[in-house]
N, CA, C and O atoms as CSV, one atom per row, in Angstrom:
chain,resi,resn,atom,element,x,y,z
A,1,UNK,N,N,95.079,-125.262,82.884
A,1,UNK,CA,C,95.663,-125.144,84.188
A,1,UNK,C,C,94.576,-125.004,85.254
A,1,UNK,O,O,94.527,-125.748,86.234
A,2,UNK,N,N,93.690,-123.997,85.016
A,2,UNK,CA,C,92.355,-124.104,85.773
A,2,UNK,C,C,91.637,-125.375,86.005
A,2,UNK,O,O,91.170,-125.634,87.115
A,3,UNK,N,N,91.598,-125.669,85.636
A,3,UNK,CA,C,91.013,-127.086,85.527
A,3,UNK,C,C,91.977,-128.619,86.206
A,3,UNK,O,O,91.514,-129.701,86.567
A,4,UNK,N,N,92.986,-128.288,86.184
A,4,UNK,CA,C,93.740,-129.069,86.915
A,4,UNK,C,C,93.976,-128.722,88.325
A,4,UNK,O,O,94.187,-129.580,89.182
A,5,UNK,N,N,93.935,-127.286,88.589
A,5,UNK,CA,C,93.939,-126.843,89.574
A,5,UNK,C,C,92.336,-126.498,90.669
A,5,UNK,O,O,92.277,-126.489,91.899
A,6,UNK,N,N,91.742,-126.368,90.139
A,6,UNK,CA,C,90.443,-125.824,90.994
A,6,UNK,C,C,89.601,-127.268,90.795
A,6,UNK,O,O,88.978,-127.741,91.746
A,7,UNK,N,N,89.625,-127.754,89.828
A,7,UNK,CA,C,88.456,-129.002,89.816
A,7,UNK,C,C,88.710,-130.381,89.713
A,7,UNK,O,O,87.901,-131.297,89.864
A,8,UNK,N,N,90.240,-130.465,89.367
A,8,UNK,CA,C,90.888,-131.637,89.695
A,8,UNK,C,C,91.462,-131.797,91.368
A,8,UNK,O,O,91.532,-132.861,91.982
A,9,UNK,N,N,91.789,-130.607,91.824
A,9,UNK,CA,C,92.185,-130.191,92.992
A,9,UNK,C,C,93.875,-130.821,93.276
A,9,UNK,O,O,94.252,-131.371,94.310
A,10,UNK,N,N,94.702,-130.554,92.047
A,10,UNK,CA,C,96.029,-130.813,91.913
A,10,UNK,C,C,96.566,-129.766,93.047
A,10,UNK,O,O,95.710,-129.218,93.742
A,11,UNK,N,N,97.508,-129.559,93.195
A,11,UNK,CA,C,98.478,-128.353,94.097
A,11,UNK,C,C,99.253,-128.009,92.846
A,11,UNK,O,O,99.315,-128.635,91.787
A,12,UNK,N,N,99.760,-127.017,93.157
A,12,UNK,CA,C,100.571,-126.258,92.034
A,12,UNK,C,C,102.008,-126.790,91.939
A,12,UNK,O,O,102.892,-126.372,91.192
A,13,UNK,N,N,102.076,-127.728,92.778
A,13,UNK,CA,C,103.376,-128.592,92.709
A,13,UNK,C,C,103.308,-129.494,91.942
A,13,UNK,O,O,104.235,-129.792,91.188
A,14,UNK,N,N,101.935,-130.241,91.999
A,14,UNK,CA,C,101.688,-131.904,90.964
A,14,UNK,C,C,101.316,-130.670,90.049
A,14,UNK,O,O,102.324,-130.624,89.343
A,15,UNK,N,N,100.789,-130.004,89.770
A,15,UNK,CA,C,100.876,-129.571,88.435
A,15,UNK,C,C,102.133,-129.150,87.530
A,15,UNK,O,O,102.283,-129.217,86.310
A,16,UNK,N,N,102.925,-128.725,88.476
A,16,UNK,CA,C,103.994,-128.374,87.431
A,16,UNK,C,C,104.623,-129.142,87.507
A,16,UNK,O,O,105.413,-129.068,86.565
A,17,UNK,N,N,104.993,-130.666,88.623
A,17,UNK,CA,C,105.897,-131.606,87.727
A,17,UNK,C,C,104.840,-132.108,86.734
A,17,UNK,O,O,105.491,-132.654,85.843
A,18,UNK,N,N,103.529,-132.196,86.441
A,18,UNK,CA,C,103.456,-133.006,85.326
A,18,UNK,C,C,103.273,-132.013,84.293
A,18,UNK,O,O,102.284,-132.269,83.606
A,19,UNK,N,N,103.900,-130.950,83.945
A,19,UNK,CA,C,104.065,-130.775,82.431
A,19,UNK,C,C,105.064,-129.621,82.714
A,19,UNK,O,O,105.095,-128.495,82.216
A,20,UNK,N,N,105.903,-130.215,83.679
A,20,UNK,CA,C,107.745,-129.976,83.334
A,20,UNK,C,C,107.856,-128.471,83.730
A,20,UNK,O,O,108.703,-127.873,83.065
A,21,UNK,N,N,107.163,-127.680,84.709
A,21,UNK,CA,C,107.709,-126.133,84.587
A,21,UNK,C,C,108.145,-125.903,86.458
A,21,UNK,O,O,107.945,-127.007,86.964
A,22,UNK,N,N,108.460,-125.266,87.163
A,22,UNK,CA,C,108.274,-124.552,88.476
A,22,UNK,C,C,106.889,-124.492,89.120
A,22,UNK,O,O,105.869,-124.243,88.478
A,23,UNK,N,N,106.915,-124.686,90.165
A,23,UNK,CA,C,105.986,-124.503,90.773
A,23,UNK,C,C,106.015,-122.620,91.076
A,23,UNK,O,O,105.286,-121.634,90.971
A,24,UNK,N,N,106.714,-122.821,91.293
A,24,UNK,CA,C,106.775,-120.761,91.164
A,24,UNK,C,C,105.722,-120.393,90.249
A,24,UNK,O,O,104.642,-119.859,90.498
A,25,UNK,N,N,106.302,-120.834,88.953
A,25,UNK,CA,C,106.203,-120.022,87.625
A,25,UNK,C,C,104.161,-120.394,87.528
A,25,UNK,O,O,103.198,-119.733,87.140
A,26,UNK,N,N,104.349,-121.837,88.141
A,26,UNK,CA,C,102.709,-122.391,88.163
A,26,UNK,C,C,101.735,-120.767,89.264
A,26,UNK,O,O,100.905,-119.966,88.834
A,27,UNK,N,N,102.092,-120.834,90.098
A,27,UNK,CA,C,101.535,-119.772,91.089
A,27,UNK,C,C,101.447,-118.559,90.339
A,27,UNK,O,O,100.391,-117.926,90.335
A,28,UNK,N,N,102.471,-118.165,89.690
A,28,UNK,CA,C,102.404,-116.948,89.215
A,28,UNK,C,C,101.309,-116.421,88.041
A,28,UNK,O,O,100.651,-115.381,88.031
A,29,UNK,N,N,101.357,-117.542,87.036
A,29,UNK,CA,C,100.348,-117.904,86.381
A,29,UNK,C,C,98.867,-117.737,86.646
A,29,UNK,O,O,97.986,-117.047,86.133
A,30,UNK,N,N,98.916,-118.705,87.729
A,30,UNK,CA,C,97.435,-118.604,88.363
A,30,UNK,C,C,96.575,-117.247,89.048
A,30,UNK,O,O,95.381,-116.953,88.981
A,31,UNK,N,N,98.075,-116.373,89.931
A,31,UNK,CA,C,97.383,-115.511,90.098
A,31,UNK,C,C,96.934,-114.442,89.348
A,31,UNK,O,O,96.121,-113.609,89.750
A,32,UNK,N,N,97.550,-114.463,88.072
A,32,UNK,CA,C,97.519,-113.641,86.839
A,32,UNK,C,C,95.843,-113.947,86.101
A,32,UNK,O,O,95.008,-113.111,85.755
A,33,UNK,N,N,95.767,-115.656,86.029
A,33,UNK,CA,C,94.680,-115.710,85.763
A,33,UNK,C,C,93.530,-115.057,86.331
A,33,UNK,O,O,92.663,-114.371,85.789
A,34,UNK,N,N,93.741,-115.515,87.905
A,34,UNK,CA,C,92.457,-114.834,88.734
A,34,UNK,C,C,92.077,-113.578,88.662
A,34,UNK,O,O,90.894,-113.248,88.586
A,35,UNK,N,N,93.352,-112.519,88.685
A,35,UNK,CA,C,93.310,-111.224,88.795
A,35,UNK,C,C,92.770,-110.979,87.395
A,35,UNK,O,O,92.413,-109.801,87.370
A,36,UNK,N,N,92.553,-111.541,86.251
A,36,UNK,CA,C,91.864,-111.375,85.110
A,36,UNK,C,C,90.391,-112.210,85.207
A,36,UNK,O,O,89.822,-112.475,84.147
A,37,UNK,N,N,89.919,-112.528,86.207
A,37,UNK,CA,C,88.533,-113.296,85.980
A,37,UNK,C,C,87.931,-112.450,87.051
A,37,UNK,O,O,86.729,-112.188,87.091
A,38,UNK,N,N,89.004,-111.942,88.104
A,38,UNK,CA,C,88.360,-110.471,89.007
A,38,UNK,C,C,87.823,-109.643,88.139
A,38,UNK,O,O,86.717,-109.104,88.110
A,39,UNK,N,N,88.837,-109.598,87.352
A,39,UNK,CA,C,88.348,-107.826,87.033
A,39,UNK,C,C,87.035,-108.031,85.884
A,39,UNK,O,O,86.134,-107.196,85.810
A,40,UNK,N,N,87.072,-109.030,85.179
A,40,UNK,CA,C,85.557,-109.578,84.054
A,40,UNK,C,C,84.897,-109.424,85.078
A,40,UNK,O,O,84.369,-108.315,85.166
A,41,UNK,N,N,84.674,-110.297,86.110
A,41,UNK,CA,C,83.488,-110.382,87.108
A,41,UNK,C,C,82.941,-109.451,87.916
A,41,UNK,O,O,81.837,-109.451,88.461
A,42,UNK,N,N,83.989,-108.494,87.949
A,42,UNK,CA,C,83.539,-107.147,88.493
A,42,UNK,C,C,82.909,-106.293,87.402
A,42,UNK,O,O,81.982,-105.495,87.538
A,43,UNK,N,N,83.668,-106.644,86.146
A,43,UNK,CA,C,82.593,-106.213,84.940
A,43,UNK,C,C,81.061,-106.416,85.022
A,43,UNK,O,O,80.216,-105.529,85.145
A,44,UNK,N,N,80.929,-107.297,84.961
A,44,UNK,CA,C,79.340,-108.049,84.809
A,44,UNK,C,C,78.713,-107.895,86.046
A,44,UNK,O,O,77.490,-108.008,86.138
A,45,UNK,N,N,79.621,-107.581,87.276
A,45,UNK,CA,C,78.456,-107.448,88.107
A,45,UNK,C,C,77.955,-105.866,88.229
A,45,UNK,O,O,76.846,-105.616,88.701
A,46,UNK,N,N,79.175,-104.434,87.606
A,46,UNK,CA,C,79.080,-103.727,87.490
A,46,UNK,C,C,77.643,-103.133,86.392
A,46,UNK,O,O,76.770,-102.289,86.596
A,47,UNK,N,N,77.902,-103.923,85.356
A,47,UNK,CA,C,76.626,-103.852,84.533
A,47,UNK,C,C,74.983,-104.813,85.127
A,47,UNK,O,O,73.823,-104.802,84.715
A,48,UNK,N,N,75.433,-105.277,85.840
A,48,UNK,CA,C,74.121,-106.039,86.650
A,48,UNK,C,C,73.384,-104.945,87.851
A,48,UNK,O,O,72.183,-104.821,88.090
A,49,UNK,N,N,74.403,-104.314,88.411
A,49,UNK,CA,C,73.871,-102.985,89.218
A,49,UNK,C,C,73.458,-101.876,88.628
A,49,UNK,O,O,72.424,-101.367,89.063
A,50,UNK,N,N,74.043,-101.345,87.690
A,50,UNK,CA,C,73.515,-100.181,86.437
A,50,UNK,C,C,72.070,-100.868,85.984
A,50,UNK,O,O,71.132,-100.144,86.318
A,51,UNK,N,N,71.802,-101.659,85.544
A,51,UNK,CA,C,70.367,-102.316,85.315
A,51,UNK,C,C,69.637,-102.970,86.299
A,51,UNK,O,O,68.917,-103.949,86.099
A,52,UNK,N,N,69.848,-102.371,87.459
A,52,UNK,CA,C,68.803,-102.745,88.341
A,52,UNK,C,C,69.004,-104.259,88.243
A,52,UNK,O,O,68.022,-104.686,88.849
A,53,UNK,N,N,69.611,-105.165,87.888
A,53,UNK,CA,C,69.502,-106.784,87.957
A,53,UNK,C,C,70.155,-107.140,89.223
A,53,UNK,O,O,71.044,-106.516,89.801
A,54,UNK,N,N,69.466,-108.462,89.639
A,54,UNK,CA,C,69.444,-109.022,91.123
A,54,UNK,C,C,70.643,-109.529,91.101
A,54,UNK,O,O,71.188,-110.174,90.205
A,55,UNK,N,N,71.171,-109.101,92.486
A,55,UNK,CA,C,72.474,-109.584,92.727
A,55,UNK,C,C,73.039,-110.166,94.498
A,55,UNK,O,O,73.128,-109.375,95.437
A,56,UNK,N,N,73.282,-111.315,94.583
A,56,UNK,CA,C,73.631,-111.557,95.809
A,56,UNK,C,C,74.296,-111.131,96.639
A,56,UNK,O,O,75.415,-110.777,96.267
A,57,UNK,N,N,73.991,-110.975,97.964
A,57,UNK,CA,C,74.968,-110.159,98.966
A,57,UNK,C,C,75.990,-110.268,98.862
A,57,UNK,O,O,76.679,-109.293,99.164
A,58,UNK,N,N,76.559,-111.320,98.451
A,58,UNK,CA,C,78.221,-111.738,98.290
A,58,UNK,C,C,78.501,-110.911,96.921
A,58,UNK,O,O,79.473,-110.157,96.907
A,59,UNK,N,N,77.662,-111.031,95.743
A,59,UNK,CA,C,78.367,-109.880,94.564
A,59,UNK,C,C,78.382,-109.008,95.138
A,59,UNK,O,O,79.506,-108.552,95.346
A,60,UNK,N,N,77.176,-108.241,95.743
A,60,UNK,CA,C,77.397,-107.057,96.433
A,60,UNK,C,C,79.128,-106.697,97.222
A,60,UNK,O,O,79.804,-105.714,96.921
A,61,UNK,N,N,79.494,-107.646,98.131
A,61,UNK,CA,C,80.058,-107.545,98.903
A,61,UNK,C,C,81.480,-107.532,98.055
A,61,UNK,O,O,82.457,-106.900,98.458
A,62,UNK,N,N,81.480,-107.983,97.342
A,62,UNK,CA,C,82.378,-108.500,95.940
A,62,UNK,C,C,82.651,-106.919,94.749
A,62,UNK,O,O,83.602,-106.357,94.204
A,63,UNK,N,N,81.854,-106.834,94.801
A,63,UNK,CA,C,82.050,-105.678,93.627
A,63,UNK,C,C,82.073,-104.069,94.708
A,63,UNK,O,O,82.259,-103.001,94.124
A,64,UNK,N,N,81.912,-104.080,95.919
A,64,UNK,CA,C,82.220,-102.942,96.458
A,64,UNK,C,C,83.754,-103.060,97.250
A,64,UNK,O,O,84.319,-102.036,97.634
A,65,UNK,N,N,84.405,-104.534,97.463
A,65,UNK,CA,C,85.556,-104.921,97.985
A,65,UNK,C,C,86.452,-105.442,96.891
A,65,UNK,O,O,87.630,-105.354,97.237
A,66,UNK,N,N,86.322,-105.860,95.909
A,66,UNK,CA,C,87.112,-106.023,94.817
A,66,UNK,C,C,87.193,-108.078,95.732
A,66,UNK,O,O,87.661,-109.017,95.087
A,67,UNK,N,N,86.767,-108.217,96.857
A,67,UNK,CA,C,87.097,-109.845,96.914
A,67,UNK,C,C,85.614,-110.776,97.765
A,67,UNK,O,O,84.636,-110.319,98.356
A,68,UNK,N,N,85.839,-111.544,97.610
A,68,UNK,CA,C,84.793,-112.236,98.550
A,68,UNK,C,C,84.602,-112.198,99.633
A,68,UNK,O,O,85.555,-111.486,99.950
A,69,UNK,N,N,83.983,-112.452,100.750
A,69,UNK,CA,C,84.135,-112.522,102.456
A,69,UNK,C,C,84.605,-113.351,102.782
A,69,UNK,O,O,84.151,-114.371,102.264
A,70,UNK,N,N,85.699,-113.565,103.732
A,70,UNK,CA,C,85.893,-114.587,104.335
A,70,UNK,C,C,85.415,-115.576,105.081
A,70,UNK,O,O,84.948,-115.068,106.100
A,71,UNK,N,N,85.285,-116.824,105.094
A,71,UNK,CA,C,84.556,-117.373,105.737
A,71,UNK,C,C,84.117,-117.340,107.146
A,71,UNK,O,O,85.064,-117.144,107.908
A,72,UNK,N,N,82.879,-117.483,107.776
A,72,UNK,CA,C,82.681,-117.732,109.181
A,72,UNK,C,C,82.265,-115.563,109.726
A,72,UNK,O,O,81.972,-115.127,110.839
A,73,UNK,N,N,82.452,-114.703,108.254
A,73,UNK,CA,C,82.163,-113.582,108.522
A,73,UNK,C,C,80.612,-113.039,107.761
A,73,UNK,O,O,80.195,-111.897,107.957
């Protein structure tokens, strides 16, 4: 689904007519995914700050906000 969605750059509509489900049920999915690749990534960047390892202003900004910056900020 990731992959149809972020790098194919489908909408969650062509994705779920082509393998038959809601577009609802597609969204819901996805945000389930993300909110599970948040919280890994806040893992690893959590253990990247405990060891002193280099981390970009945006992890920074990321692992003390739980999200990214918005653009143009």
């Amino acid at each position: 689904m990731l992959y149809y969605l972020f790098l194919r750059d489908y909408s969650a509509t062509e994705y779920a007519e082509s393998i038959g489900q809601s577009d609802r049920n597609i969204r819901g999915i996805r945000e389930t995914a993300l909110k599970k690749i948040r919280k890994l990534y806040g893992s690893i960047l959590t253990y990247r700050k405990e060891n002193s390892l280099p981390m970009t202003i945006d992890e920074k900004y990321f692992l003390e906000n739980g999200v990214r910056k918005k653009k143009g900020k």
